[in-house]
N, C-alpha and C positions, 0 to 999 in steps of 0.2 A: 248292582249300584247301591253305594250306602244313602241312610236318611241324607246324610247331610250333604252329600251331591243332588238330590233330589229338591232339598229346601234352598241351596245355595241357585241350580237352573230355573227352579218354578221362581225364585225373587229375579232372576234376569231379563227373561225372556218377554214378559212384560211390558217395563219400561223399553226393551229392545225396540219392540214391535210399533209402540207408542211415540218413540223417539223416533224413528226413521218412516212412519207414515206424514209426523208434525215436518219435517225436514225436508222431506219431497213433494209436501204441499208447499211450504215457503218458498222455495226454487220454482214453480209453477206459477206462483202468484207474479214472481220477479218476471220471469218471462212473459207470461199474460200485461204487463205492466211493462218492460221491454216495447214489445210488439203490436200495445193497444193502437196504436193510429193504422196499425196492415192490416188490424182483423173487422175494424168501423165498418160499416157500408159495401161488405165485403160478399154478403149472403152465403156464408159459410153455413154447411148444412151440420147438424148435431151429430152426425156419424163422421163428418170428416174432425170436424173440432175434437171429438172424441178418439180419432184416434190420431192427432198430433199430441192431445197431452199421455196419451198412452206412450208414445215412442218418445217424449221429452220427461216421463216420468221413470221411464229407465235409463235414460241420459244420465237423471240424479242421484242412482242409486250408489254407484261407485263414490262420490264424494258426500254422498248420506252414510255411510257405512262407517265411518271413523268417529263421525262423531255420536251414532246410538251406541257405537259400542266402549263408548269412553264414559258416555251418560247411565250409560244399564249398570256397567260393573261398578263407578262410582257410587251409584245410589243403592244397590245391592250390598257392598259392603259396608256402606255407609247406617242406611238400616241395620244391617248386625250389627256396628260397634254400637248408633245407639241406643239397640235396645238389650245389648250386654253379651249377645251371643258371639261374639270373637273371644269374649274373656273368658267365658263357662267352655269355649271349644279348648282355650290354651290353658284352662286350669283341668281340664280332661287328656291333657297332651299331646291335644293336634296342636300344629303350628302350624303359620299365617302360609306359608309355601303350599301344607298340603288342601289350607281352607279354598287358596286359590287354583289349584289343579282341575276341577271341571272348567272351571271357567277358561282358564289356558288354554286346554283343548278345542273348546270351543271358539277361540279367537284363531288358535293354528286355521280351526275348519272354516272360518267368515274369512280368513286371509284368502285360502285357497278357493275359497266360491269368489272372493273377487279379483281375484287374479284370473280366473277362467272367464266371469263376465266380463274382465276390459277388453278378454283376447276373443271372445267371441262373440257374444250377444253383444255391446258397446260400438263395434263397429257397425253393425247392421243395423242398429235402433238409431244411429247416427245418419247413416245415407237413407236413411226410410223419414226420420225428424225431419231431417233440414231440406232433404228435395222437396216434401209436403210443404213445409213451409215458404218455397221461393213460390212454391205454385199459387201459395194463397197472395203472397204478395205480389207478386204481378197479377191479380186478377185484375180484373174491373170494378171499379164500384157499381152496387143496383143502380138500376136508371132512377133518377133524381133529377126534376123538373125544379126552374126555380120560376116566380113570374119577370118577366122582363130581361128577362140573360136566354140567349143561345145556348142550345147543350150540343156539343159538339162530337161528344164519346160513343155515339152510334156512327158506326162507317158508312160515308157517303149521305148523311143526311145532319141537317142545322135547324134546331125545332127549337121555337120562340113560343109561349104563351102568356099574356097579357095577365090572367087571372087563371088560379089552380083552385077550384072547391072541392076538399077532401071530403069524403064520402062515408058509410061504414066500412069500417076495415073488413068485414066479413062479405061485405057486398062484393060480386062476380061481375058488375057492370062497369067500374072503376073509378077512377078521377073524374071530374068533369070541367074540363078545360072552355076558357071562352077566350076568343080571339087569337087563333093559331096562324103561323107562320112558320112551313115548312119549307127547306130547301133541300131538292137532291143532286148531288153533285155527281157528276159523269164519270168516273175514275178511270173505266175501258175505253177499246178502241179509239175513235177517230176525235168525237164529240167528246172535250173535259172540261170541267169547269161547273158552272151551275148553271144549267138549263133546264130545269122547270122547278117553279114555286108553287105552290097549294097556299091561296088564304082561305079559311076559314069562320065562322063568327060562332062555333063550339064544336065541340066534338068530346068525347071518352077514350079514354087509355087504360088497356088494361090487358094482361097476359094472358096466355090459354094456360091448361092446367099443366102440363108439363114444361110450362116457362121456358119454353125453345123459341117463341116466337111473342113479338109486343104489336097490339092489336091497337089502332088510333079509328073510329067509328069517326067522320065528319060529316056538319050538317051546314047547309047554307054556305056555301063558298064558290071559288073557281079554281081555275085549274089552268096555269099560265106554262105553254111552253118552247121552246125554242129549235126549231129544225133546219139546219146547215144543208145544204142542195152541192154534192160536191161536183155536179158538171155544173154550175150557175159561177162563175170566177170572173172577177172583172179586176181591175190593175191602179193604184191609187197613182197619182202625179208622179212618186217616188220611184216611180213601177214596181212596187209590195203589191201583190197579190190578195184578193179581199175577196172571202168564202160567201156569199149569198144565201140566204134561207129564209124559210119562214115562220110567223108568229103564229100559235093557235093557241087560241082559249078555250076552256070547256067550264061549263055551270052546271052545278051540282045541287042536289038537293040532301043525300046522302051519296057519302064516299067512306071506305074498306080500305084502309091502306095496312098492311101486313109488312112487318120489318123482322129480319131475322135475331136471335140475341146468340146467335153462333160465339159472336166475340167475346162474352159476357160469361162470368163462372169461372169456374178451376176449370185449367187442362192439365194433365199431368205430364211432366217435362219425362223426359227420358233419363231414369238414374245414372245413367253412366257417364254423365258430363259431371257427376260430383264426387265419384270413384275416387280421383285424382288427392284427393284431400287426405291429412295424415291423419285424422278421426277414423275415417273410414277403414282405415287395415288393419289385419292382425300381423304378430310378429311375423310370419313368414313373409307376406309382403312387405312389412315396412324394410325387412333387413336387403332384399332383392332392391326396393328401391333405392336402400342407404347406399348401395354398392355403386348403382346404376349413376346416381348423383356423383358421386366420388369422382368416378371414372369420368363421365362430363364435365367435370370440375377439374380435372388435370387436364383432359382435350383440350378445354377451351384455353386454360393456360398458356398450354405452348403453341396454341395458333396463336394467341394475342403476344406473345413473344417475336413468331416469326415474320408476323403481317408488320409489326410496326418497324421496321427494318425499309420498309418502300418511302418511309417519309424523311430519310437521310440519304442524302447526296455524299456520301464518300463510305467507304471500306476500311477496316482495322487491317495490317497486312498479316496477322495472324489467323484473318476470318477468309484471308484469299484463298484459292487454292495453288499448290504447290509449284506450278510453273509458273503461273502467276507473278510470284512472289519472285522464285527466283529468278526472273528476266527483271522483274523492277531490280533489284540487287543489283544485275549486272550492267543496268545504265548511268554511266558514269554521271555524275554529279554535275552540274553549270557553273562554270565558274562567274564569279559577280566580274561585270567589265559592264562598258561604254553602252555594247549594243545592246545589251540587256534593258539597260534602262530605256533604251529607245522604243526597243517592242512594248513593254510596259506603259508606253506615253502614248503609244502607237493606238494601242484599243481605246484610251482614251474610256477608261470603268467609270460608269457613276458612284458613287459612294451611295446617295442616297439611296437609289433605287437597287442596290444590293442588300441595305439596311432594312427597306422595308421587306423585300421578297427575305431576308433571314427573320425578322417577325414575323412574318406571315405563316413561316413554315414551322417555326416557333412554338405559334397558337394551333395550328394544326397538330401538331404533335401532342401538347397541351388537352385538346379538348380528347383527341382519339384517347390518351390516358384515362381522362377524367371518367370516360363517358365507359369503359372496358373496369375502371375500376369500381363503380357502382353496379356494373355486371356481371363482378366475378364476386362483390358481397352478397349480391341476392341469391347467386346461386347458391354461394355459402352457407348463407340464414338457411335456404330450404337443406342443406344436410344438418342443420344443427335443428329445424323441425323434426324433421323424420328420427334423427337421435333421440330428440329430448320425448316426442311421444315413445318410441320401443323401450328409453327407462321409466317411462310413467307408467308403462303393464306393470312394472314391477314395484315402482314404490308406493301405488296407491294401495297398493296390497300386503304390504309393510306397514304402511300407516295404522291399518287397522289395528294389528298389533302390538305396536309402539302405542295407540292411546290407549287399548287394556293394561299394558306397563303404568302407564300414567294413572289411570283412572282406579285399578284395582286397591293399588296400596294408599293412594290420595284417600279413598271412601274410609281404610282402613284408620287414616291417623285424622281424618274431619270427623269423623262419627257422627254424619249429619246425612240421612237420610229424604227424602219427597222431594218436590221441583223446587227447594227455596235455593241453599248455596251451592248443590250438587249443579244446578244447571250452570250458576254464572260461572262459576272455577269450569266447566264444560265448555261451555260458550270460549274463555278468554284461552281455552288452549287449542279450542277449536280455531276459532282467529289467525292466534299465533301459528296454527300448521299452513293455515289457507294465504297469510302474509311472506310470508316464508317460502313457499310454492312457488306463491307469483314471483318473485324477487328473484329465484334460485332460475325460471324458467328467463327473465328477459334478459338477467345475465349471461345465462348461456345463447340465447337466439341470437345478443349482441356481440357474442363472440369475449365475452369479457370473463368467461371463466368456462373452465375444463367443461363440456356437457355433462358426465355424467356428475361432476362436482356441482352442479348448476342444479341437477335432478335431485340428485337424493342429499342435495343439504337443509332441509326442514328436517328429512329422519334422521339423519348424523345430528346435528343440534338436539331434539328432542329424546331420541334415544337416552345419553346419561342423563336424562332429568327421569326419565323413567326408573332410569334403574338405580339415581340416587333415593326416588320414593320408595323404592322397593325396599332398599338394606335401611331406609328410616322406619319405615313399616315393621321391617322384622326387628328391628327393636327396640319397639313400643314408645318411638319418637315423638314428646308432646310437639311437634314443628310448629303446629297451626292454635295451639295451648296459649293466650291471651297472658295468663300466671307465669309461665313461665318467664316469660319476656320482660314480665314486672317484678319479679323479683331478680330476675337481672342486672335490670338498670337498678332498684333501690340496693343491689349492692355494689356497682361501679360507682353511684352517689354518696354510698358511706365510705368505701375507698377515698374518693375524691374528697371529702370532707374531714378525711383525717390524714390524709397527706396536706391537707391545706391549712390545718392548726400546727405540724409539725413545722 
């Protein structure tokens, strides 16, 4: 390897590294900022939190990759020109093609690592992300006591306290509640409903150490409750049936009530209800299911053809079958006379009630359309899904290339080096691919242009901007030159000033 592939990778790699750890942070942050109201009150433990950003920090990495690698080669080259080392290379007679040659390569090999990571690692860091994440969101929130409200979110039980004195948080003996009001409701068998109360005049809440179970210590209370006697049946005036039972009370001086938190926490959902999803596959799958969609999508077709044929009262005689047809043929014709019009008076038709039963059938017709045509869009959208991700294996992995296009020769003719203009010119073309994307992708989902036109038109657009940087670059284009553009115009102004005295 020569110096100068050696000085041209050691200035890349850097800012590469730098650039796409800043970018998978930002995308984290969004998310955390997204999802803050499912992770509140959620008692996510640090292992699980840790490894949902782990599986949503290689979510980002595909859409981090375009733009470190537009920012690296930008400020890489950009450093060279300005601190003169693109001029002493082409006054030594390399040229800007071969200055840029490690880096090429190097963009060839970050396309091909992300083309492999959309087709592989992306799908699995996807069904691993997002099912961790439904888990979190349906969980429960930690029990959270308010004074004077009901808490309702433990099953089978409505727990009131008057007054909550927080404690030390370190302390093992808990809250100390004064004036409780429990209710446990019956949910099994015969007895439902709420049949026994606990009042209390204090009591402690507090977990055992593996938080599986919420301990309530009470002191000074009773213990109210209700028992149904089901041979005791007596019969109201209405003759309803009226269940008999009895009341017991019990007085306590201390009471142990043990409640389970089964319900409470992550459970982990079973991955394969999220399989389904076009995140989730690589190309093999997607293409079996583009197929599979396709083939559904002409089935359904021609059943929705053949079923709406039951909401018409008459036959086309080309739709008859062959005898059919020719026995109507050979019945002679009626001629219009006398008795005709009689039979005709004879049934005595309503008009109206023919009118409405032809609306009626009308609207039926009408709605079965309506309702089969928003049927056969949805299924549509999902093959224009399944498309538009199997082109996004491939043009997120183009992208990357196409902004080394952009970025390498841009560094070349800005000769501006460190995070000051290298990032925004970065930034706004980053933007521009991430506007574009979206744009290209709801077209296509809407059906409003070709999919793969829909797919890869940020990189068709982008593209000749690359590769007009490129042939400006190779010859020594002041483009972004401030002078140039002023002596421009102060010579379109002397023109103008002497065509306007002649």
């Amino acid at each position: 390897m020569k110096k100068i592939d050696k000085l041209i990778l050691s200035s890349f790699w850097g800012p590469f590294v730098l650039t796409l750890c800043v970018v998978i942070f930002i995308f984290l942050m969004r998310l955390l900022m997204f999802y803050i109201d499912d992770f509140v009150s959620k008692d996510v433990d640090l292992v699980t939190f840790g490894r949902l950003l782990f599986f949503f920090s290689l979510l980002t990495i595909p859409t981090a990759l375009p733009l470190a690698t537009l920012l690296s080669s930008l400020m890489t080259y950009g450093n060279l020109g300005e601190f003169f080392e693109l001029t002493a290379m082409k006054s030594a007679g390399i040229s800007l093609t071969r200055a840029m040659r490690p880096l090429l390569i190097v963009a060839v090999f970050i396309s091909g690592f992300s083309f492999w990571f959309n087709n592989i690692v992306a799908p699995w860091a996807n069904l691993k992300g997002y099912s961790l994440l439904y888990d979190i969101k349906t969980a429960k929130a930690t029990l959270s006591l308010k004074e004077g409200i009901f808490y309702n979110d433990l099953p089978g039980y409505s727990i009131k306290v008057d007054r909550k004195l927080t404690t030390n948080p370190n302390s093992t003996t808990g809250d100390l509640l004064k004036g409780l009001v429990i209710y446990k409701h019956a949910t099994t068998g015969v007895e439902t409903g709420n049949r026994e109360v606990i009042l209390a005049d204090s009591g402690r809440m507090y977990t055992d150490k593996d938080r599986t179970y919420l301990v309530f210590e009470l002191y000074n209370g009773n213990d109210y409750q209700e028992q149904s006697d089901p041979n005791n049946i007596t019969y109201a005036s209405n003759g309803t049936p009226v269940q008999k039972g009895q009341f017991i009370r019990n007085s306590f001086g201390h009471y142990k009530l043990v409640i389970s938190l089964e319900s409470f926490g992550i459970h982990r959902t079973n991955e394969q209800q999220f399989e389904y999803h076009e995140y989730m596959k690589n190309l093999g799958e997607l293409a079996n299911l583009t197929d599979s969609l396709k083939q559904d999508f002409r089935n359904t077709s021609l059943n929705v053809a053949n079923s709406s044929r039951q909401y018409y009262n008459y036959q086309f005689k080309n739709q008859m079958p062959s005898g059919i047809t020719s026995a109507v043929k050979a019945v002679p014709k009626a001629k219009p006379g006398r008795w005709l019009d009689s039979l005709i008076n004879a049934r005595k038709i309503d008009r109206r009630e023919l009118a409405s039963t032809a609306l009626a059938q009308a609207q039926s017709v009408l709605s079965y359309a309506s309702s089969n045509v928003v049927y056969l869009q949805e299924k549509q959208r999902q093959v224009y899904k399944y498309e538009l991700e199997t082109h996004h294996k491939f043009t997120q992995a183009i992208s990357v290339f196409i902004m080394f296009l952009i970025g390498a020769p841009l560094g070349a003719i800005i000769k501006k080096g460190g995070f000051g203009l290298p990032v925004l010119v970065s930034i706004i073309f980053f933007i521009l691919l991430y506007v574009l994307t979206l744009n290209g992708d709801k077209f296509a989902k809407d059906g409003v242009l070709w999919v793969p036109a829909g797919a890869w038109m940020a990189n068709a657009i982008l593209l000749p901007v690359g590769l007009y940087f490129m042939y400006q670059a190779r010859h020594d284009s002041r483009l972004f030159d401030k002078d140039v553009y002023l002596i421009a115009w102060e010579k379109i102004r002397r023109q103008w000033a002497v065509g306007s005295k002649q």
